[in-house]
N, CA, C and O of each residue as an XYZ file, in Angstrom:
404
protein
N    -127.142    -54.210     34.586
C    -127.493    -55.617     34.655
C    -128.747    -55.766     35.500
O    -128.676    -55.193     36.588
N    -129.988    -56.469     35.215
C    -131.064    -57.043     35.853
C    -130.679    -58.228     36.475
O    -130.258    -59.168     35.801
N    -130.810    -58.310     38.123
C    -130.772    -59.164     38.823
C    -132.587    -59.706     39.198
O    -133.483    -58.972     39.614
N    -132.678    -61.200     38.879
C    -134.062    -61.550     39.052
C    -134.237    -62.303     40.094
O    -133.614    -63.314     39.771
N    -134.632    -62.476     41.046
C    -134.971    -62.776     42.390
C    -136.250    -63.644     42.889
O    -137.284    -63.280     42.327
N    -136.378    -64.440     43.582
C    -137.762    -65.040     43.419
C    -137.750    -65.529     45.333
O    -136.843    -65.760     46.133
N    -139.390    -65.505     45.430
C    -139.170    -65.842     46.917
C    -139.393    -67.266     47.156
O    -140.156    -67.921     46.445
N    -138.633    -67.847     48.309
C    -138.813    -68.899     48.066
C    -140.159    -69.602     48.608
O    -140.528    -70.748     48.350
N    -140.776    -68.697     49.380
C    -142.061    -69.373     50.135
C    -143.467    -68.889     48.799
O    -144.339    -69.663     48.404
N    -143.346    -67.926     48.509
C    -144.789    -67.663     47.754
C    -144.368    -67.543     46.359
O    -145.343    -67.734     45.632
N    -143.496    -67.346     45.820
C    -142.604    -67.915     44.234
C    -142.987    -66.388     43.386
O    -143.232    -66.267     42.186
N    -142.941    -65.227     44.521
C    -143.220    -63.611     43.757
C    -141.966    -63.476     43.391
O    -141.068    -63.728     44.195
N    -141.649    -62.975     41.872
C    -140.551    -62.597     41.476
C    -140.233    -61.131     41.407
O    -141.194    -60.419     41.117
N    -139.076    -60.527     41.614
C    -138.147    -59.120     42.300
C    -137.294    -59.341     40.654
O    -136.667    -60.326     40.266
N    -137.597    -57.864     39.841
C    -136.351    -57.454     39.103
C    -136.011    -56.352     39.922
O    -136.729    -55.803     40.757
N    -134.705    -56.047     39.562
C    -134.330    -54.954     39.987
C    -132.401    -54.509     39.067
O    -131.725    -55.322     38.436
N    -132.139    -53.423     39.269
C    -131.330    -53.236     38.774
C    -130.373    -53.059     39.979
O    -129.309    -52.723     39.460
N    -130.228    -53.104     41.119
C    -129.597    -52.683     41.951
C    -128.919    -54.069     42.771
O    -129.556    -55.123     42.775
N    -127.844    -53.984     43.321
C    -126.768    -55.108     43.523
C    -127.848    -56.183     44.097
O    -128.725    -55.913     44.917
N    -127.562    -57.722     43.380
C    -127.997    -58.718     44.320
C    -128.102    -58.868     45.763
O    -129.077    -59.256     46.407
N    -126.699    -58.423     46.270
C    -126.294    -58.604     47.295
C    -127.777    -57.747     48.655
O    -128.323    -58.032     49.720
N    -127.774    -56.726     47.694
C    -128.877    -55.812     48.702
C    -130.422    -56.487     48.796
O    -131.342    -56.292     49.591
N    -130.277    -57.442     47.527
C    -131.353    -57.896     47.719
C    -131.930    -59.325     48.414
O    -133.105    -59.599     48.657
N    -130.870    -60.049     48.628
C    -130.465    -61.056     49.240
C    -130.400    -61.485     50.603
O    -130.541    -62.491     51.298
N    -130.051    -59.948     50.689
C    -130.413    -59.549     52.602
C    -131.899    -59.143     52.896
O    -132.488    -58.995     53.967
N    -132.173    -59.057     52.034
C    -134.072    -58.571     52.710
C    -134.607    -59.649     52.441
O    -133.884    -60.595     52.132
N    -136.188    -59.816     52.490
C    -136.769    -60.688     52.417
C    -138.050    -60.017     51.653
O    -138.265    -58.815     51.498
N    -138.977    -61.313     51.145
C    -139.978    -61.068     50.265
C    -140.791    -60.123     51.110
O    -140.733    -60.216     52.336
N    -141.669    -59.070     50.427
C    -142.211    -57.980     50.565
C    -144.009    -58.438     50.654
O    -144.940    -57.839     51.192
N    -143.987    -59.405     50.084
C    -146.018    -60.340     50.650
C    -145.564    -61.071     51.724
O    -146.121    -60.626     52.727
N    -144.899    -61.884     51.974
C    -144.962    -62.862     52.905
C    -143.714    -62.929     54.084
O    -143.885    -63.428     55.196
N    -142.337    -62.284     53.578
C    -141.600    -62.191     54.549
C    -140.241    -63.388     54.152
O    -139.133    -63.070     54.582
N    -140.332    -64.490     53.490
C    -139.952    -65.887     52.625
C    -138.377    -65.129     52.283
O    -138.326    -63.936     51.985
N    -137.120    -66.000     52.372
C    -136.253    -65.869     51.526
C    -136.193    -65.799     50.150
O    -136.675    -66.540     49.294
N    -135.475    -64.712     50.059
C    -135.217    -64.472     48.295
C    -134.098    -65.182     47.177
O    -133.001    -64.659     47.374
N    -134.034    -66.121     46.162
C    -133.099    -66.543     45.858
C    -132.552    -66.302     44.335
O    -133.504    -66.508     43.583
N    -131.453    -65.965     43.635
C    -131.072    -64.819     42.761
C    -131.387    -66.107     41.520
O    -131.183    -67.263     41.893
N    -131.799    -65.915     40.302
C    -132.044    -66.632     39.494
C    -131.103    -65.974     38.018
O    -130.837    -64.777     37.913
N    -130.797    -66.774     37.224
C    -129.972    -66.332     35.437
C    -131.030    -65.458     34.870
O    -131.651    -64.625     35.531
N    -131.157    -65.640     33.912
C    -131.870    -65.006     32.763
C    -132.803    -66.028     32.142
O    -133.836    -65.653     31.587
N    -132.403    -67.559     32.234
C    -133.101    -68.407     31.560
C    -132.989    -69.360     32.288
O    -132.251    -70.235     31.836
N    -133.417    -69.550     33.229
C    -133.041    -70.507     34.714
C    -133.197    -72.206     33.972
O    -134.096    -72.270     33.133
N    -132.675    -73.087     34.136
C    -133.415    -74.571     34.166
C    -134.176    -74.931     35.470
O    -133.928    -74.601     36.630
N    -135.405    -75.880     34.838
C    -136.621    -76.836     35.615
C    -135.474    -76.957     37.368
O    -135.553    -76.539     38.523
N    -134.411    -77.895     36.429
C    -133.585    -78.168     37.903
C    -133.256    -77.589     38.977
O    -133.381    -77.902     40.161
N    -132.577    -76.211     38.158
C    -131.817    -75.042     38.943
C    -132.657    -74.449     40.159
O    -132.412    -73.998     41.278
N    -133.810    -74.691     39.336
C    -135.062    -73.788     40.362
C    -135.310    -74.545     41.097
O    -135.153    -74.230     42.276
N    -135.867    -76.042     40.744
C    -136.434    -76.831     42.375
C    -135.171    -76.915     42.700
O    -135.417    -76.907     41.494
N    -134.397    -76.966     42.940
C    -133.126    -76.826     44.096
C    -133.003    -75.988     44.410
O    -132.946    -76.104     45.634
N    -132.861    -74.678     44.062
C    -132.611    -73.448     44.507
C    -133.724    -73.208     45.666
O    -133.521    -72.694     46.766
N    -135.071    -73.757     45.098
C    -136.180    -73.241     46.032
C    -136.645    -74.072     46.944
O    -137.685    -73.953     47.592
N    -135.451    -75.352     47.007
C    -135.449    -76.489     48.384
C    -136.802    -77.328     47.736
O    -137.296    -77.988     48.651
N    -137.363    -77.467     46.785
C    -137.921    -78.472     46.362
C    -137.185    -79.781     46.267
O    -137.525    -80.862     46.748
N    -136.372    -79.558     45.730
C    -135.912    -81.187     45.181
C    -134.255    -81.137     45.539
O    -133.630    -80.123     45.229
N    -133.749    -81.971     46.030
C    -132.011    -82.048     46.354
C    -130.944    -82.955     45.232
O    -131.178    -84.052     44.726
N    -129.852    -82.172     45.075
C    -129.329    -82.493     43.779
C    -128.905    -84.129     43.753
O    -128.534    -84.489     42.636
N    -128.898    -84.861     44.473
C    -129.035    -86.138     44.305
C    -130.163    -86.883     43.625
O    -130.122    -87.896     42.927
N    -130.981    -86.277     43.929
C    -132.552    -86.441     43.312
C    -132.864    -86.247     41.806
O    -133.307    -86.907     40.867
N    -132.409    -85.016     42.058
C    -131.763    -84.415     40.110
C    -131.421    -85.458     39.766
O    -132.079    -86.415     39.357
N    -130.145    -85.296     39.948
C    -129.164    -86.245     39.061
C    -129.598    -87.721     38.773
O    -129.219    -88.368     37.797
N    -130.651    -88.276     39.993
C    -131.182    -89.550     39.398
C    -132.367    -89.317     38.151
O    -132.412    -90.061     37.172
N    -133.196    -88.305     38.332
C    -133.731    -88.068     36.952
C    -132.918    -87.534     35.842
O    -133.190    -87.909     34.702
N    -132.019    -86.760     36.028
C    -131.314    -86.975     34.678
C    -130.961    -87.494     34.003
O    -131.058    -87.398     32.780
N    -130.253    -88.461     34.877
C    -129.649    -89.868     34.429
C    -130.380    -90.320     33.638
O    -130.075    -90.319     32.445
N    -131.646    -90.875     34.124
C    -132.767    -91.936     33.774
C    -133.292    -91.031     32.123
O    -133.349    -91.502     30.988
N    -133.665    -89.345     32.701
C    -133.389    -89.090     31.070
C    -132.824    -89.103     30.004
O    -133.394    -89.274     28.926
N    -131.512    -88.907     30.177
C    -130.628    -89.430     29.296
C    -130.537    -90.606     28.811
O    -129.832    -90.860     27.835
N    -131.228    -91.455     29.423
C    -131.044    -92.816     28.893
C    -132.329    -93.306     28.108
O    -132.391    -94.411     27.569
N    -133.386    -92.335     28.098
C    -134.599    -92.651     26.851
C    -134.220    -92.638     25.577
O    -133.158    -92.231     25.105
N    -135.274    -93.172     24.966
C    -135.074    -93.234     23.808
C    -135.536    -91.942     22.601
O    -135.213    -91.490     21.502
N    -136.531    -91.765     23.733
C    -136.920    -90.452     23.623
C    -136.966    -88.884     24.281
O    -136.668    -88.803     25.472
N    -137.240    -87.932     23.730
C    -137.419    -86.683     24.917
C    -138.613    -86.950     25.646
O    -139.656    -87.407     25.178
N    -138.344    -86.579     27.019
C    -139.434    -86.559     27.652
C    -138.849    -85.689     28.831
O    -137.774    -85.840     29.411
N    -140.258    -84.323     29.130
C    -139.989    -83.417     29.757
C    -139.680    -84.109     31.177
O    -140.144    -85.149     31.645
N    -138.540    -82.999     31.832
C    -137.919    -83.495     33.028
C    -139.040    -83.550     34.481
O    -139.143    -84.273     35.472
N    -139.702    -82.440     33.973
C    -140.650    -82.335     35.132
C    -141.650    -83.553     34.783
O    -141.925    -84.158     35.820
N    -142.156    -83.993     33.870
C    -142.840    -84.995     33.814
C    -142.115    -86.711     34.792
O    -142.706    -87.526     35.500
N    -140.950    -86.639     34.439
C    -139.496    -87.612     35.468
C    -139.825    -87.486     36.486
O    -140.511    -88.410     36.922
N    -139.639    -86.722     37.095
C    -139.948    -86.038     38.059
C    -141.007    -86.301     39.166
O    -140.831    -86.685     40.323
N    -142.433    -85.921     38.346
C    -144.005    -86.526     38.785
C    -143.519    -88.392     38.820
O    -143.200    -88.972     39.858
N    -143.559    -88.859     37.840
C    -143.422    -90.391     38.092
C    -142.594    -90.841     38.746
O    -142.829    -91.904     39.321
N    -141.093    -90.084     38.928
C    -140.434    -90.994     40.351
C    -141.160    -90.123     41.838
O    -140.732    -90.067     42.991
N    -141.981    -89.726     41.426
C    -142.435    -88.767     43.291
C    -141.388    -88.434     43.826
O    -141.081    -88.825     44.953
N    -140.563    -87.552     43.016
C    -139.785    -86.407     43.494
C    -140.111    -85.139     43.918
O    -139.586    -84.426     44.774
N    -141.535    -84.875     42.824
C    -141.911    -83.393     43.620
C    -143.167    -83.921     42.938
O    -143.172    -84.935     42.241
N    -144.461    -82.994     43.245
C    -145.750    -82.607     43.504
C    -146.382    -82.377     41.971
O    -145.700    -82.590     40.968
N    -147.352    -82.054     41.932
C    -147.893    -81.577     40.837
C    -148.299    -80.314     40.768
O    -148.552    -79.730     39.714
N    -148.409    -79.668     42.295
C    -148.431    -78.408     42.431
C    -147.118    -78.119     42.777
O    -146.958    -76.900     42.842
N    -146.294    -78.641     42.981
C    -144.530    -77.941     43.073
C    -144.251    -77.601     41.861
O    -143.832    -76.471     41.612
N    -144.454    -78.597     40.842
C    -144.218    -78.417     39.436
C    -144.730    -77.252     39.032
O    -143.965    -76.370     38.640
N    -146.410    -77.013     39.065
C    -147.132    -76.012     38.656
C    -145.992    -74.740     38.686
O    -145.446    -74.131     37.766
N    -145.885    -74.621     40.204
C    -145.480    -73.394     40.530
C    -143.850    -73.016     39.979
O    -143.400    -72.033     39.391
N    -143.460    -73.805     40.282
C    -141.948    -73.673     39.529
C    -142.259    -73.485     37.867
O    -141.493    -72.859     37.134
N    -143.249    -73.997     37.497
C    -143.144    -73.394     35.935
C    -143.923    -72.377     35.755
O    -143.924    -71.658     34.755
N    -144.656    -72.264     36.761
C    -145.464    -70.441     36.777
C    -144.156    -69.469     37.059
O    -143.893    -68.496     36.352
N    -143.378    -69.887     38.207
C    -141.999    -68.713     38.021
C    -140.991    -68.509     36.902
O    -140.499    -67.439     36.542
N    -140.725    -69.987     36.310
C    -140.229    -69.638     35.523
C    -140.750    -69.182     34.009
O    -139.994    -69.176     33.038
N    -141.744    -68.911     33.969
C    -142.375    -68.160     33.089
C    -142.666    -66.860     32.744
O    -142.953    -66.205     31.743
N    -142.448    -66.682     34.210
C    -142.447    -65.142     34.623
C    -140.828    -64.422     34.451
O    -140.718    -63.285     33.993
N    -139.557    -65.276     34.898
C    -138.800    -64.993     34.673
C    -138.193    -64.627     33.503
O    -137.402    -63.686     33.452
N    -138.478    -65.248     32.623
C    -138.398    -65.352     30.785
C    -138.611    -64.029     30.183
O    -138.594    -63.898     28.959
């Protein structure tokens, strides 16, 4: 099993095949930043929370509000217009998860 790992200060991503757990206890290898264990196909959400961007109360009010369009409209775009997170928070969270993929 590939465990995928990401730091939380500079957003460098860690595969590795060897127990999470070992990797969980160290820290990022550029900057020193906590490491936090990611799926295989992470969601927008999963990640800014995981990486202390955004708090799940916060989520859940953009979800909500998505669910209730009439249309799709990307979450991170929700997101930018209620000034929940950045435009460079965004960037970067979809540069990791791109990498993760």
């Amino acid at each position: 099993m590939n465990y995928r790992c990401v730091c939380k200060n500079c957003g460098e991503v860690y595969y590795s095949a060897t127990s999470i757990k070992y990797h969980l206890e160290k820290k990022c290898q550029n900057c020193g930043g906590e490491l936090v264990e990611f799926s295989a196909k992470p969601k927008l959400g999963e990640m800014l929370t995981a990486l202390g961007l955004l708090d799940d109360a916060k989520l859940a009010v953009a979800l909500n509000f998505q669910s209730n369009l009439d249309r799709k409209v990307p979450l991170g775009n929700i997101l930018l217009l209620m000034n929940f997170i950045s435009q460079k928070e965004l960037a970067k969270v979809l540069d990791v998860q791109r990498r993760l993929l």
